[in-house]
C-alpha positions, 0 to 999 in steps of 0.5 A: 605329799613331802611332808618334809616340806609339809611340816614346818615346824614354827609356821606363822599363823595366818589366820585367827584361832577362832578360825582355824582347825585345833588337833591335840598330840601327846605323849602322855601314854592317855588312851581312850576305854576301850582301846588296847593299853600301851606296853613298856617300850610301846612305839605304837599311837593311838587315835582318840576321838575328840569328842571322848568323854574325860572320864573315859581317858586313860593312862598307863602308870608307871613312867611317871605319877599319874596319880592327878590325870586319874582326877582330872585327865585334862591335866595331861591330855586337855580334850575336854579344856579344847571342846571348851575353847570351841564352844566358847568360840575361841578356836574354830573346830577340832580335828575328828580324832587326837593323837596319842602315843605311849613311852618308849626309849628307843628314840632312833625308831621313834624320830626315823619312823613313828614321828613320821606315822604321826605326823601322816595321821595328824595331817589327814585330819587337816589341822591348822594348829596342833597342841603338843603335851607331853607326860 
């Protein structure tokens, strides 16, 4: 598939949300227990499953104050708030896994490669709609 035309940015929505297939994508540094930690300039990601347990969310320290995440880890990576909204049947079904990546600054490997790796694993779970967080 050409995800160059795949992958529109800024795509009407063509249905509602309580109908549609919700993925969440950061760049919060959040993992789940149990998964490797990112390292300082880590282009890797990783696939959280979504039915993860908040207190099983982590985040490595240290780019930015994470200190309010330990509490509650919605506040950056918002899984939990997207369970909710499915189970109140706001939104229709989460993806089986979201996606997570850590710091870098090497911006030209990010945007030439990893965005597009991204962007591959997100796609296989066939979401209608992605969430985007940063950190």
């Amino acid at each position: 598939m050409d995800l160059a035309r795949a992958c529109t940015p800024y795509t009407r929505l063509r249905r509602d949300l309580k109908d549609c297939r919700v993925a969440l994508v950061s760049t919060s540094g959040a993992y789940a227990a149990g998964m490797e930690p990112y390292t300082d300039n880590d282009l890797s990601f990783r696939q959280i499953p979504a039915d993860t347990e908040t207190r099983d969310i982590r985040f490595v320290p240290g780019h930015f104050d994470t200190s309010k995440a330990a509490i509650d880890a919605n506040i950056l990576f918002p899984a939990e708030r997207l369970r909710d909204l499915a189970g109140f049947g706001e939104i229709g079904q989460l993806s089986d896994y979201h996606i997570a990546m850590g710091l870098t600054t090497e911006l030209r490997k990010l945007k030439e490669q990893v965005s597009w790796d991204i962007a591959k694993a997100i796609l296989q779970t066939r979401p209608d709609v992605v969430v985007l967080t940063g950190g």
